[in-house]
Backbone as CSV, one residue per row, in Angstrom:
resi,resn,N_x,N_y,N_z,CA_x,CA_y,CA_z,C_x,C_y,C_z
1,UNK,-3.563,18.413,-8.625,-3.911,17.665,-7.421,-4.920,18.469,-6.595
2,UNK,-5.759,17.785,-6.346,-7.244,18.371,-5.349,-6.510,18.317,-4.201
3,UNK,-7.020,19.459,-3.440,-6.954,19.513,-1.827,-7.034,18.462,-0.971
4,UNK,-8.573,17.686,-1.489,-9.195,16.501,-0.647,-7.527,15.373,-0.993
5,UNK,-6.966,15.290,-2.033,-6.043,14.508,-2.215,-4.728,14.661,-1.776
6,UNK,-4.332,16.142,-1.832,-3.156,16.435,-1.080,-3.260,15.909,-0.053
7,UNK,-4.067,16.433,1.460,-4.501,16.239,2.470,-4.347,14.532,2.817
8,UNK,-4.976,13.720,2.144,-5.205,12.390,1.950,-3.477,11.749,1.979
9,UNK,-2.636,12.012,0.750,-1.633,11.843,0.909,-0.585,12.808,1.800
10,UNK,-0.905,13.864,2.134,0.035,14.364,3.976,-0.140,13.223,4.871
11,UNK,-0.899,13.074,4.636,-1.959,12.180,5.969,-1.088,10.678,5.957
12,UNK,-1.215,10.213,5.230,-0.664,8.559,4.958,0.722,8.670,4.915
13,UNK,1.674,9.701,4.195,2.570,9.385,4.560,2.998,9.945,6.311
14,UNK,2.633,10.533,6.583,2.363,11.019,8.068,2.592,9.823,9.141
15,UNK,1.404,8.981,8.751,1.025,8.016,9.621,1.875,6.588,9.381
16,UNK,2.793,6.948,7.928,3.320,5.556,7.985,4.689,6.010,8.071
17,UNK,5.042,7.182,8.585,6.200,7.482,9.178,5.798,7.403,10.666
18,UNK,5.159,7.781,11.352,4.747,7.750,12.799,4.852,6.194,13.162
19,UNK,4.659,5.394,12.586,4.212,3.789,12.547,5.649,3.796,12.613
20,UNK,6.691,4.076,11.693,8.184,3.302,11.292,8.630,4.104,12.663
21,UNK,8.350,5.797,13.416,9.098,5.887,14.466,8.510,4.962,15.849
22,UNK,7.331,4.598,15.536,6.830,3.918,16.950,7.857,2.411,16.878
23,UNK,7.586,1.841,15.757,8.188,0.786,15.930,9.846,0.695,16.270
24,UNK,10.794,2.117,15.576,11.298,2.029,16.694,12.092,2.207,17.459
25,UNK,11.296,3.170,18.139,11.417,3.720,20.107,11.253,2.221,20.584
26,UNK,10.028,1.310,19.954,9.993,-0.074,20.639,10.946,-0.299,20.742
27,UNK,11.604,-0.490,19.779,12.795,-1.612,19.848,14.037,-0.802,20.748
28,UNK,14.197,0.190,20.720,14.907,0.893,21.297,14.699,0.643,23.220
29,UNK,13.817,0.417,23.525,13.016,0.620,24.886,13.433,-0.784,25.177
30,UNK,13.217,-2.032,24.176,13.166,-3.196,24.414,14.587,-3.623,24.847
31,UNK,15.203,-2.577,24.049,16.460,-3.112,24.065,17.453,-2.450,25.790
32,UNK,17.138,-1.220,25.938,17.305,-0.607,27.315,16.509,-1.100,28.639
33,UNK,15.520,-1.639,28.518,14.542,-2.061,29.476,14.445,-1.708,30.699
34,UNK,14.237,0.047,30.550,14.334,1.210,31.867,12.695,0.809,32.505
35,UNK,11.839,0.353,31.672,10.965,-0.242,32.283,9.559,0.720,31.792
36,UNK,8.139,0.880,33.089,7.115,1.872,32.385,7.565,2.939,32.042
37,UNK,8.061,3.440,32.612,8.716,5.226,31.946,8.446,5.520,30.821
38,UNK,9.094,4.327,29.653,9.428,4.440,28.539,8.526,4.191,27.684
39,UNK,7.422,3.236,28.222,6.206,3.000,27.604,5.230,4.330,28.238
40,UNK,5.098,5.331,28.897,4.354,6.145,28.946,5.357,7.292,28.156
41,UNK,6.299,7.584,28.199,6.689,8.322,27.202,6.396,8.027,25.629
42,UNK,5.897,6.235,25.331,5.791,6.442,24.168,4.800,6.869,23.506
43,UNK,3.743,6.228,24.653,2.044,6.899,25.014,1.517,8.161,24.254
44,UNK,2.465,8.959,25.598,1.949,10.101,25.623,2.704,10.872,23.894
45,UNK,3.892,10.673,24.174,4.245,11.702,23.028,4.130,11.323,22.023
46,UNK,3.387,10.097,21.359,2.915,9.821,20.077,1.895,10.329,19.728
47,UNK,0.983,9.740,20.665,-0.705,10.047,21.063,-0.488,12.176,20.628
48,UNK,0.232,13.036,21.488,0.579,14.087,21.250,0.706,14.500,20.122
49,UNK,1.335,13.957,19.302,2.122,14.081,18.293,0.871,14.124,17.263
50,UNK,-0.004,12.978,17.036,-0.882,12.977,16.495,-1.998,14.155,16.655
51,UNK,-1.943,14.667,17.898,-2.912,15.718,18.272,-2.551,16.899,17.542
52,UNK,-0.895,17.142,17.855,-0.408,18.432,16.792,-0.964,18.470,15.429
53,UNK,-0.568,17.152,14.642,-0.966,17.497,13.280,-2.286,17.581,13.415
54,UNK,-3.200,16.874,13.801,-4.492,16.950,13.250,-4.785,18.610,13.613
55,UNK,-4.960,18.951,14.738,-4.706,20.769,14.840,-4.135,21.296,13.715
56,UNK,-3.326,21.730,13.712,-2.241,22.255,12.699,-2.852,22.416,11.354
57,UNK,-3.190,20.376,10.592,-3.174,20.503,9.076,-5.311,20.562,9.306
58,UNK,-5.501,20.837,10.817,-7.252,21.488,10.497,-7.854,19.829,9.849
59,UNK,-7.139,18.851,10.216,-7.727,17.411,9.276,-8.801,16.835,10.519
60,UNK,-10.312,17.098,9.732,-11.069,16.318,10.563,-11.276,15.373,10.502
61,UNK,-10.556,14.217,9.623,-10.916,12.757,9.796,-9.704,12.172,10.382
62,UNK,-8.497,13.234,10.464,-7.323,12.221,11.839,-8.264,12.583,13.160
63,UNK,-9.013,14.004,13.290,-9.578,14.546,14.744,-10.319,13.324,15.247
64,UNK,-11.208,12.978,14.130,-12.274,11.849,14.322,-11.912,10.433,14.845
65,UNK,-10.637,10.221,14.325,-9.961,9.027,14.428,-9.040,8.981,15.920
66,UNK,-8.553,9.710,16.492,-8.423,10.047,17.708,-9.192,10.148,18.478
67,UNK,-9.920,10.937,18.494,-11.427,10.733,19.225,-11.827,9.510,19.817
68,UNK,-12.062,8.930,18.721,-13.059,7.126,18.620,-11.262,6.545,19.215
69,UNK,-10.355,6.478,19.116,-8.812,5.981,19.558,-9.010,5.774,20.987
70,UNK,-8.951,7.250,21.330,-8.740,7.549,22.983,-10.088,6.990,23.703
71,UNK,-11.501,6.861,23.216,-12.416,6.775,23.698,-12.514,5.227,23.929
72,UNK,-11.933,4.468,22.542,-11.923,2.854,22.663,-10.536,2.625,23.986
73,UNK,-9.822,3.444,23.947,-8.375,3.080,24.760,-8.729,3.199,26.418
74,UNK,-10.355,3.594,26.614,-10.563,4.129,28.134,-11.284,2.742,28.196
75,UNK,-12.376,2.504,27.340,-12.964,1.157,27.084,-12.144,0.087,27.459
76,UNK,-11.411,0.357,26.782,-10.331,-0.840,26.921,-9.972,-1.051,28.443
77,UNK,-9.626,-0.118,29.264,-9.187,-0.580,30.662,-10.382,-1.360,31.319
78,UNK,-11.595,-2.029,30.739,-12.466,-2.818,31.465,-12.000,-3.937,30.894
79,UNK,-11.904,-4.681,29.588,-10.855,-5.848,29.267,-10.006,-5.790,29.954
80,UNK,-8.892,-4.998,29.977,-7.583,-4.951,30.435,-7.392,-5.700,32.143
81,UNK,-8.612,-5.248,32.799,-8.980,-5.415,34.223,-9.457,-6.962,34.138
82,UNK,-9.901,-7.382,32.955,-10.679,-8.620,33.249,-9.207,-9.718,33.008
83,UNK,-8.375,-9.323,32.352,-7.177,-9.985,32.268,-6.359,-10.379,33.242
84,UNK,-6.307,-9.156,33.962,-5.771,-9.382,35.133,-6.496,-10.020,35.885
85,UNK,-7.362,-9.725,36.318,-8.070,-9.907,37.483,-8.830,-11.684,37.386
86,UNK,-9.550,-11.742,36.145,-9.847,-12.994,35.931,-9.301,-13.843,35.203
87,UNK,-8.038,-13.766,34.094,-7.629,-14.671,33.720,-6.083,-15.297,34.651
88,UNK,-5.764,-13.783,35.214,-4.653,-14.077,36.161,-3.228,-14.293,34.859
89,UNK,-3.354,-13.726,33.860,-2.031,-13.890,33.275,-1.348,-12.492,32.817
90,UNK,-1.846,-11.504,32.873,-1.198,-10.470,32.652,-0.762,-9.965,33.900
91,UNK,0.265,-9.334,33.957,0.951,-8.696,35.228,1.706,-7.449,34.650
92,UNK,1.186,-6.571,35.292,1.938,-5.103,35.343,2.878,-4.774,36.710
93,UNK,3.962,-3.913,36.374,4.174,-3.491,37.729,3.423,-2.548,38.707
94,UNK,3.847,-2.905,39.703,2.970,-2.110,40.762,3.736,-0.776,41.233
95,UNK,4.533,-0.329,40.540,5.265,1.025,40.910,5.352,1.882,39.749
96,UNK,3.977,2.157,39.560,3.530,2.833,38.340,2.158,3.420,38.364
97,UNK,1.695,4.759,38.016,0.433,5.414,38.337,-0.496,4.118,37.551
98,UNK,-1.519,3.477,38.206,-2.478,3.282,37.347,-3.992,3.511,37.467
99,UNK,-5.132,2.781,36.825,-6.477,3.265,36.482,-6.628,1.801,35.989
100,UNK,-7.412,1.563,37.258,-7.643,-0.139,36.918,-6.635,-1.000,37.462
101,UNK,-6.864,-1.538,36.682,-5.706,-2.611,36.476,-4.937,-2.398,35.916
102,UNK,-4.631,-1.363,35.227,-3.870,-0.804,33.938,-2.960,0.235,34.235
103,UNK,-1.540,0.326,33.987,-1.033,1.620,33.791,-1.997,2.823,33.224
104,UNK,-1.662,3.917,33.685,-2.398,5.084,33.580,-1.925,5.416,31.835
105,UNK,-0.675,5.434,31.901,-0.594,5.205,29.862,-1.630,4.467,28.773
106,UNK,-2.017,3.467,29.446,-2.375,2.460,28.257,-3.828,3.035,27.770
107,UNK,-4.782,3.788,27.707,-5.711,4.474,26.802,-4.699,5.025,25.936
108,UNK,-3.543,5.767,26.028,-2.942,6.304,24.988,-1.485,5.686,24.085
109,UNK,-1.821,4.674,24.884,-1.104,3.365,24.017,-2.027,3.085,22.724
110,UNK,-3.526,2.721,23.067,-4.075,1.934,22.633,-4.448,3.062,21.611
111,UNK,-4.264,4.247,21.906,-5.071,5.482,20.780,-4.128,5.531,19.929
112,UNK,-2.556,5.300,20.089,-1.561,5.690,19.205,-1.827,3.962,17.938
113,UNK,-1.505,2.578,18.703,-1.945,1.460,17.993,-3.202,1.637,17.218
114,UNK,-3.956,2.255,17.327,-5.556,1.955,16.390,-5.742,3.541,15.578
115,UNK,-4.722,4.226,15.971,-4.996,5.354,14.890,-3.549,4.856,13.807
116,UNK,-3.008,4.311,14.283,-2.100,3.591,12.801,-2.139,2.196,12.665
117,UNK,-3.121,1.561,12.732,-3.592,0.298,12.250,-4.930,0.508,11.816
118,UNK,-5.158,1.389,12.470,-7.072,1.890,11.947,-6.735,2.586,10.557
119,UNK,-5.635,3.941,10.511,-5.921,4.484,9.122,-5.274,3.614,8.302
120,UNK,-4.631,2.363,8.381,-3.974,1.700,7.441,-5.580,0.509,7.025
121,UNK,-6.094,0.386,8.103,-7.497,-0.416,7.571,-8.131,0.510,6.779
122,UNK,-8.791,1.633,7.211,-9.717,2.736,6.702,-9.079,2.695,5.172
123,UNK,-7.766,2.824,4.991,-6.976,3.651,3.804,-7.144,2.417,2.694
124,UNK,-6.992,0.884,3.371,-7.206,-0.303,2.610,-8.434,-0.563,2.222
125,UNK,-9.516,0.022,2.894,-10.932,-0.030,2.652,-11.172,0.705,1.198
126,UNK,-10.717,1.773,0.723,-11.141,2.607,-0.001,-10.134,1.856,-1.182
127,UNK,-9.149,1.157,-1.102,-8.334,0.716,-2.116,-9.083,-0.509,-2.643
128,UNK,-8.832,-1.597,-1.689,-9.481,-2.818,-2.184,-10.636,-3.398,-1.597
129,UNK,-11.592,-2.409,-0.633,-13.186,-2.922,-0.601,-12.954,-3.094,1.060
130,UNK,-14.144,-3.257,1.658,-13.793,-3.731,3.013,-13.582,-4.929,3.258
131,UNK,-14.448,-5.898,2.296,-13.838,-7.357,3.284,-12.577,-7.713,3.021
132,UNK,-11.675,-7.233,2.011,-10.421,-7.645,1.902,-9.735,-6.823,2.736
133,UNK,-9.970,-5.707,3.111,-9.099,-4.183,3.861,-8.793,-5.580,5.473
134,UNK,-10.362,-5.750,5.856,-10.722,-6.447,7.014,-9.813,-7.644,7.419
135,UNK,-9.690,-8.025,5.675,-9.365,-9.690,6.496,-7.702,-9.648,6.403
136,UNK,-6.997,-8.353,5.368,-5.691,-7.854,5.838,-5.466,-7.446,6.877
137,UNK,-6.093,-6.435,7.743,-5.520,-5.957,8.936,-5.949,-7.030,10.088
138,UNK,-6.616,-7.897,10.086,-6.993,-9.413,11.197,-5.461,-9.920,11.126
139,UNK,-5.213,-10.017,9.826,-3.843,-10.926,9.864,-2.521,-10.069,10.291
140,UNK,-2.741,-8.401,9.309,-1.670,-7.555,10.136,-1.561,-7.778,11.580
141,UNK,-2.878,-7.324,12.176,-2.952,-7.566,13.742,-2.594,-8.093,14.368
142,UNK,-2.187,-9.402,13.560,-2.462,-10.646,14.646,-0.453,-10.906,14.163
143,UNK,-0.047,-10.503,13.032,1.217,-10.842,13.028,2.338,-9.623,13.766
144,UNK,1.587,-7.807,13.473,2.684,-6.855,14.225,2.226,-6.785,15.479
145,UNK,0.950,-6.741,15.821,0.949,-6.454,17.146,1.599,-7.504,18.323
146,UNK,1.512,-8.443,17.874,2.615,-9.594,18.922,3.569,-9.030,19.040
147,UNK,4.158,-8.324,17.715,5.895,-7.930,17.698,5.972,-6.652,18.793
148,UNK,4.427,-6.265,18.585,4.681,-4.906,19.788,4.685,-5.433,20.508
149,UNK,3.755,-6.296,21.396,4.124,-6.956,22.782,4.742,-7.804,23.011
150,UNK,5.887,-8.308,22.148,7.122,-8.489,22.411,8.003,-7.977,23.032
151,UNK,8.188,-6.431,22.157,9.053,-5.419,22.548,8.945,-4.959,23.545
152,UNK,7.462,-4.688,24.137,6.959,-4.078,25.505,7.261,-5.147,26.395
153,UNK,7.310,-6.217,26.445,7.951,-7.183,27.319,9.718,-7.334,27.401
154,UNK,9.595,-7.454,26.830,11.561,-7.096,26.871,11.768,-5.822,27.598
155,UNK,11.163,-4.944,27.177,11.317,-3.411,27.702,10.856,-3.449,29.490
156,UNK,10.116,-4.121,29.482,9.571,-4.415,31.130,8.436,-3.795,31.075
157,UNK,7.348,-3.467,30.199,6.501,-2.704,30.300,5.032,-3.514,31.064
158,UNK,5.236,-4.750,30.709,4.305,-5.934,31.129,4.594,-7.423,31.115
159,UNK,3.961,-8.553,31.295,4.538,-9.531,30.814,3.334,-10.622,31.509
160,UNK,3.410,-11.513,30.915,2.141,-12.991,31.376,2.963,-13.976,31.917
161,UNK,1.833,-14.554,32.873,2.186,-16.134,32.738,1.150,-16.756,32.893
162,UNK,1.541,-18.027,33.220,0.524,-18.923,33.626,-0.542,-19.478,32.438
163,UNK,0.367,-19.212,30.639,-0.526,-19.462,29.673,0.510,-20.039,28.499
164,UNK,-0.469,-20.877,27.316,0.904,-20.910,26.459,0.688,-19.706,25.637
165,UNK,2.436,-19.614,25.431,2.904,-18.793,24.359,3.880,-18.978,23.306
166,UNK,3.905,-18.229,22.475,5.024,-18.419,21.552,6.056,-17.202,21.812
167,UNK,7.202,-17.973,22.441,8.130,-16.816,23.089,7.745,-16.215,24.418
168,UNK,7.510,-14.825,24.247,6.938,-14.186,25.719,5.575,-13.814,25.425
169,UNK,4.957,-14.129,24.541,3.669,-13.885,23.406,2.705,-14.726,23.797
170,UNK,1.299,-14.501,24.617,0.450,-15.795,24.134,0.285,-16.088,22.939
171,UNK,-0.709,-17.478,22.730,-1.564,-17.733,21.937,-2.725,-16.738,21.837
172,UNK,-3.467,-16.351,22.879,-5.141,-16.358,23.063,-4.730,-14.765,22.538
173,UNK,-3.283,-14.067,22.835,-3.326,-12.825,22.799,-3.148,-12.193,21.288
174,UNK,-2.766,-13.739,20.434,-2.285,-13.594,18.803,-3.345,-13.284,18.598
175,UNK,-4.314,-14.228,18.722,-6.066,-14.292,17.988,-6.570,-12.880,18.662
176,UNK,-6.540,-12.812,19.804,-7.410,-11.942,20.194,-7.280,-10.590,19.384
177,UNK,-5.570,-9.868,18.886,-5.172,-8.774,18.241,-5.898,-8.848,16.833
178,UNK,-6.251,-10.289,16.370,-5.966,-10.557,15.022,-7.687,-10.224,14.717
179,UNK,-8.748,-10.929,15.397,-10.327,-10.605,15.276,-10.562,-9.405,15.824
180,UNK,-9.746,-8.658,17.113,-10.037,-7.056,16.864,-9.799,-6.510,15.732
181,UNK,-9.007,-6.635,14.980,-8.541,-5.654,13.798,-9.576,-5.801,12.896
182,UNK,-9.824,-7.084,12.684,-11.173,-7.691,11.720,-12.309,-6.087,11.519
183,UNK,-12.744,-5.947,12.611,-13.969,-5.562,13.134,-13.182,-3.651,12.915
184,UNK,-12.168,-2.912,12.789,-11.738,-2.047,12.908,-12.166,-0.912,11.641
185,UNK,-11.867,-1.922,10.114,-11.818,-1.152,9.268,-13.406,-0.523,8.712
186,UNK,-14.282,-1.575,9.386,-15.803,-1.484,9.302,-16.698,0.038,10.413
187,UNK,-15.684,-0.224,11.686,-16.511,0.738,12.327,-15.606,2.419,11.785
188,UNK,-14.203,2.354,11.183,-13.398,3.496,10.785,-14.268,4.300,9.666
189,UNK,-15.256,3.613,8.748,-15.440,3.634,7.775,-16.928,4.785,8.522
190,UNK,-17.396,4.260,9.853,-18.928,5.110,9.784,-18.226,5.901,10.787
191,UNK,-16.976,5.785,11.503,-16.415,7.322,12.252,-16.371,8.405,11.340
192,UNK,-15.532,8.156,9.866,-15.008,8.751,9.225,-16.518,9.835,8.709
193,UNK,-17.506,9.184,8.402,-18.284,10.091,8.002,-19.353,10.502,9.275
194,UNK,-19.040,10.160,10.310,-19.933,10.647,11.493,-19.672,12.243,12.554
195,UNK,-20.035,12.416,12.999,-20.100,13.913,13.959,-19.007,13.050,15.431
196,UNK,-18.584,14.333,15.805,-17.661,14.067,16.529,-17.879,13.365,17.811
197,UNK,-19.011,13.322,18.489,-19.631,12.981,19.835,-20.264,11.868,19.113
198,UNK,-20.634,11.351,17.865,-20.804,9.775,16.846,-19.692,9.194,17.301
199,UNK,-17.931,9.999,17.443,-16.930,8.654,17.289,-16.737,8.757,18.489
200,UNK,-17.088,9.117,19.507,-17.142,8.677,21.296,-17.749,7.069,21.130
201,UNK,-19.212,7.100,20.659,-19.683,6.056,20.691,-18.991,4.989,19.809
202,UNK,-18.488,5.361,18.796,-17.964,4.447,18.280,-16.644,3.669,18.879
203,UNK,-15.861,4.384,19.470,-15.023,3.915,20.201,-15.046,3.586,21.331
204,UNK,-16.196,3.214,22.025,-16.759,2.847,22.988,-17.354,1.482,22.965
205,UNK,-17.695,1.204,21.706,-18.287,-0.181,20.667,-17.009,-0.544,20.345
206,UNK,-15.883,-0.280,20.147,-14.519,-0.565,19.814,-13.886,-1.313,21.023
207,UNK,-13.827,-0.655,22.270,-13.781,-1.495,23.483,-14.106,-2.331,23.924
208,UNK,-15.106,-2.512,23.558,-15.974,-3.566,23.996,-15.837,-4.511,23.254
209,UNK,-15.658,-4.466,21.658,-15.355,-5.352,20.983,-13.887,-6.243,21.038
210,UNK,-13.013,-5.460,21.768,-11.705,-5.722,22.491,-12.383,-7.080,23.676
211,UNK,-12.939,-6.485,24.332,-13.026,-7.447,25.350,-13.703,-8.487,24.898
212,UNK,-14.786,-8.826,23.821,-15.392,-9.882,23.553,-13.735,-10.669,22.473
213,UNK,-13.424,-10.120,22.012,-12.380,-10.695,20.860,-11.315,-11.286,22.169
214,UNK,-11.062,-10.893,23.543,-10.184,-11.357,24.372,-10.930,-12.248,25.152
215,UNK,-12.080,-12.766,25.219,-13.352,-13.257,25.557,-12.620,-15.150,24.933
216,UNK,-13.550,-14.686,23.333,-13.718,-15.528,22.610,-11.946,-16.475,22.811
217,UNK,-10.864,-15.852,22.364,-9.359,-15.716,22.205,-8.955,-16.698,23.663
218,UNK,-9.153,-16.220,24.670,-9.562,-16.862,25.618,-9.827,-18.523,26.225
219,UNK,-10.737,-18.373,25.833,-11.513,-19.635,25.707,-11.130,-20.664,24.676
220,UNK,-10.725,-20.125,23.700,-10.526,-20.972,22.185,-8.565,-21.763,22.982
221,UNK,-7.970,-20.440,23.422,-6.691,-20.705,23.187,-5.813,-20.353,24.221
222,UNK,-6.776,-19.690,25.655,-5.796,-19.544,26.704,-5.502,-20.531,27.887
């Protein structure tokens, strides 16, 4: 076994154990519903967690992938703001540090979600090609990530109204998870071989692509 392959497999099973503990502290949180606390504890010490290994096992394509994570997850609080502010259906509590409109957690929400839905796109890219990697993780997206903001709603971490949904779930918010992911395994693919101040920008184009996919999602279905 080559290095490049060891590394490769540390890595995946790594990340699809990190995935089975995120999912679940969710459920765990959902089920206690102590409220943000628990969603910035999951934030931070995942997001963390990921920082250790990539240090540690010296892996510069988790470094890279964090990077472009945290950088799309700051991006993200300009969608996040437009939700609130202009669609009027998301509601956070107001007894909680935030940045924006947003809990002060959610960049490292969003870095822990797209560095294990991103390396599961990236990892599907190299297996079965990108447009199939692509049009799997649209549909992953669009079927686990509801289940996360499920759980984060039960838990008290957030919650909508004023839209349809399925359960405590929009519509506009299914699609919207489901055409971000689309677009994920394509830009993972030029982080992975780019310079480190490359996946700033890239995850900056990642944000933004958040807000047009909550744009479009929107309009079609909110």
């Amino acid at each position: 076994m080559t290095h490049t392959s060891s590394t490769d497999r540390s890595r995946f099973y790594f990340i699809i154990s990190s995935m089975a503990l995120g999912i679940l502290l969710l459920v765990i949180d959902s089920l206690l519903s102590y409220g943000w606390i628990t969603a910035a504890w999951w934030g931070y010490g995942l997001s963390l967690m990921y920082v250790i290994y990539a240090l540690v096992k010296k892996d510069r394509l988790l470094t890279k992938f964090i990077i472009f994570a945290l950088a799309a997850g700051f991006t993200e609080l300009l969608p996040d703001n437009w939700l609130v502010k202009f669609t009027g259906t998301l509601i956070y509590p107001q007894d909680e540090p935030m940045l924006l409109s947003s809990p002060a957690y959610m960049p490292f929400s969003w870095l822990v979600v797209l560095v294990q839905m991103g390396y599961l796109g990236w990892w599907a890219s190299r297996k079965i090609g990108l447009l199939k990697a692509s049009l799997a993780l649209g549909v992953m997206g669009a079927l686990l990530i509801p289940l996360y903001e499920h759980w984060a709603i039960n838990a008290g971490w957030w919650h909508y109204i004023n839209t349809k949904m399925i359960g405590t779930v929009p519509y506009y918010i299914i699609l919207a998870e489901g055409l971000l992911m689309i677009t994920v395994p394509f830009i993972l693919q030029r982080v992975g071989r780019s310079q480190y101040h490359i996946a700033i920008l890239w995850g900056i184009a990642e944000g933004f692509m958040m807000w047009l996919a909550c744009i479009i999602a929107w309009f079609v279905l909110g």
